[in-house]
C-alpha positions as CSV (number, residue, x, y, z in Angstrom):
1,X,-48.8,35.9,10.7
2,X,-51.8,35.2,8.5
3,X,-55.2,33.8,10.1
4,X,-54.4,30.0,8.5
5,X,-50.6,29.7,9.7
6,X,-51.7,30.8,13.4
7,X,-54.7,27.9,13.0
8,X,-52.0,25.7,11.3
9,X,-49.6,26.6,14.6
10,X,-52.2,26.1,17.2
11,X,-53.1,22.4,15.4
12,X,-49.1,21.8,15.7
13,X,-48.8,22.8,18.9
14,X,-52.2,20.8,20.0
15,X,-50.4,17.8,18.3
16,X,-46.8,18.2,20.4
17,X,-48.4,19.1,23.8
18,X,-50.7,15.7,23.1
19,X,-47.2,13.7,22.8
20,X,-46.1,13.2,26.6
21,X,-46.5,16.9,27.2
22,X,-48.3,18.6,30.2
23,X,-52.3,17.7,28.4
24,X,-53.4,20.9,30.6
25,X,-51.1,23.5,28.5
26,X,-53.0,26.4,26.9
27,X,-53.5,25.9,23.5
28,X,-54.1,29.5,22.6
29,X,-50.4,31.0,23.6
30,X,-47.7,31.2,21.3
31,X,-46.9,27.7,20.2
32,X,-44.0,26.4,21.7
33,X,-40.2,26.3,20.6
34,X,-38.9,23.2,19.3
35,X,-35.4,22.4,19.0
36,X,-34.7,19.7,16.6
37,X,-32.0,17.4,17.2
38,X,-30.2,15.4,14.7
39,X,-28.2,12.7,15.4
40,X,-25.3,11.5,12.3
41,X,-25.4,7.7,12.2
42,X,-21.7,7.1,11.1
43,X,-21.5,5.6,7.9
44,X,-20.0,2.0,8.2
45,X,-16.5,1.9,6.9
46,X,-15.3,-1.1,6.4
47,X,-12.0,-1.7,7.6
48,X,-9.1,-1.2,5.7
49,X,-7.1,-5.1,5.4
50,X,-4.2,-5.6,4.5
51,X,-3.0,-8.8,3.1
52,X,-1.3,-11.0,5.4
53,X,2.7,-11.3,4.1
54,X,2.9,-15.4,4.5
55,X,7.0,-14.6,4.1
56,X,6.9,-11.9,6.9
57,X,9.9,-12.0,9.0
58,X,11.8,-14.7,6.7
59,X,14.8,-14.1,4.9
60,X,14.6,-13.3,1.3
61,X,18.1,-14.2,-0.2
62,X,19.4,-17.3,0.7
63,X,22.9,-16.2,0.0
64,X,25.8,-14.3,-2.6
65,X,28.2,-15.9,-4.5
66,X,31.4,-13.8,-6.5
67,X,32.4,-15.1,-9.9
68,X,34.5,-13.8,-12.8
69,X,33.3,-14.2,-16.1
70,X,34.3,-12.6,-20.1
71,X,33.6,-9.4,-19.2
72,X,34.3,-9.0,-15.1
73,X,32.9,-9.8,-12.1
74,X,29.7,-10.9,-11.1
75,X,27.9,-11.3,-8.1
76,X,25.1,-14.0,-8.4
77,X,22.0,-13.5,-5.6
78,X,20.4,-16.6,-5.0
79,X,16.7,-15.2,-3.5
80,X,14.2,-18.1,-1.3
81,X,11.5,-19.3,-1.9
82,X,10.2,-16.3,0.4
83,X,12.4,-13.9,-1.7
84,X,11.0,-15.5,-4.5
85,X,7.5,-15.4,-3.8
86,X,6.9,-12.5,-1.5
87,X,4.4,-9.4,-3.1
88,X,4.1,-7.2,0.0
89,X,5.3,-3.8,-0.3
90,X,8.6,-2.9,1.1
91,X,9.9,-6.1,0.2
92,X,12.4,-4.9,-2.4
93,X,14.5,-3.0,-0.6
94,X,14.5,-5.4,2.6
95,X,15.7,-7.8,0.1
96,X,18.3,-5.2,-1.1
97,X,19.4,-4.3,2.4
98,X,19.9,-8.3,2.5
99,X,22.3,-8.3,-0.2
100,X,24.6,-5.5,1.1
101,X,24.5,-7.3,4.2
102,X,26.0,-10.4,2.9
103,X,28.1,-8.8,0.8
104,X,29.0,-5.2,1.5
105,X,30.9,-5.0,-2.2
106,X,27.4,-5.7,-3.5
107,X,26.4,-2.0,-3.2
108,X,28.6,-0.9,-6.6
109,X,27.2,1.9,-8.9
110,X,23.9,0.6,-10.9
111,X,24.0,-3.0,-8.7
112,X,20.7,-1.4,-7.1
113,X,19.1,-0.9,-10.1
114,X,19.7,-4.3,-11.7
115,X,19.0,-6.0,-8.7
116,X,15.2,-4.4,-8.1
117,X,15.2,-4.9,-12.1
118,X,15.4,-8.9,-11.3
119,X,13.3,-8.6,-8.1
120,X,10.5,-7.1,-10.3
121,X,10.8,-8.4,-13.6
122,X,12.8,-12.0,-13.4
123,X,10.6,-13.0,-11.1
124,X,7.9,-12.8,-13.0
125,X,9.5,-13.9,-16.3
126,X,11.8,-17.0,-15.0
127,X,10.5,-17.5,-11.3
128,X,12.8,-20.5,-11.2
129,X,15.7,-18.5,-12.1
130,X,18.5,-20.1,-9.8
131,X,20.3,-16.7,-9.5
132,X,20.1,-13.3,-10.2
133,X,23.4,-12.1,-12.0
134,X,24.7,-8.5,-10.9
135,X,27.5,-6.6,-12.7
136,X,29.2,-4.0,-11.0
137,X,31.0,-3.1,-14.9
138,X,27.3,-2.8,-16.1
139,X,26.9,1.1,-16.5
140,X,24.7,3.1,-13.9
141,X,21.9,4.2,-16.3
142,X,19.3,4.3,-13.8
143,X,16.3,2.1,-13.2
144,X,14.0,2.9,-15.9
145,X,16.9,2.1,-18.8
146,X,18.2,-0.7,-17.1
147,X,14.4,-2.4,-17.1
148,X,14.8,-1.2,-21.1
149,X,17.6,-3.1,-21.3
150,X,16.4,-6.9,-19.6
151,X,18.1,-5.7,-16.5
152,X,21.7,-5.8,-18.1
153,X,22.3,-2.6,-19.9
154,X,25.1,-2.4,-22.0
155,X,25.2,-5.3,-23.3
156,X,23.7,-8.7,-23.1
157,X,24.0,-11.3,-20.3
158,X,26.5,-13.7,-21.2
């Protein structure tokens, strides 16, 4: 250890023995070991919130009514006011499980699909939509193409 590092450790070691130390210590042995504790303060995380569902708990379709029409059958879904203003997630299908449940004849090839096509789209477009119309004829194209096609693919709502 150079000359000025032992004078700088002596002065350090004058300095910590003069903070609540024994004052009588010996300044000229080997400065003494320090262990250095750190202590993480934990960043504040602000906690997660979720929005409050006003509609939690309350039905979303109000009922399920069979018609015939030009080209078949059609079920028409008449959502509530909850059904019809609800955003939380998980909502969809708790609507769809809904429908079944009313009617189990609901659950027909590509009904799924046009149904969470209205749940999404009409009621956003025509919120005061009295029903949603559901055509077990329509083809099963899958989601995606039945969005393409205003929720009633092969051919238009009539």
């Amino acid at each position: 250890m150079a000359r000025w590092q032992f004078g700088l450790a002596l002065a350090a070691a004058a300095v910590l023995t003069g903070c609540g130390s024994d004052d009588t210590a010996d300044p000229t042995t080997a400065p003494p070991t320090t262990t250095t504790t750190t202590t993480r303060v934990p960043a504040t995380i602000a906690p997660r919130t979720t929005p409050v569902d006003p509609y939690a708990g309350l039905p979303l379709i109000d009922h399920v009514t069979w018609t015939e029409n030009v080209d078949g059958p059609r079920l028409l879904v008449f959502p509530t006011q909850a059904g019809r203003k609800t955003a939380a997630p998980g909502t969809d299908e708790l609507a769809w499980q809904e429908v079944r449940a009313l009617d189990a004849d609901a659950d027909a090839p590509g009904m799924r699909d046009q149904f969470l096509c209205h749940w999404v789209w009409a009621r956003m477009v025509a919120p005061d939509k009295p029903s949603w119309n559901l055509e077990p004829w329509r083809p099963d194209v899958g989601y995606q193409a039945t969005v393409s096609a205003n929720c009633n693919p092969g051919g238009p709502e009539r």
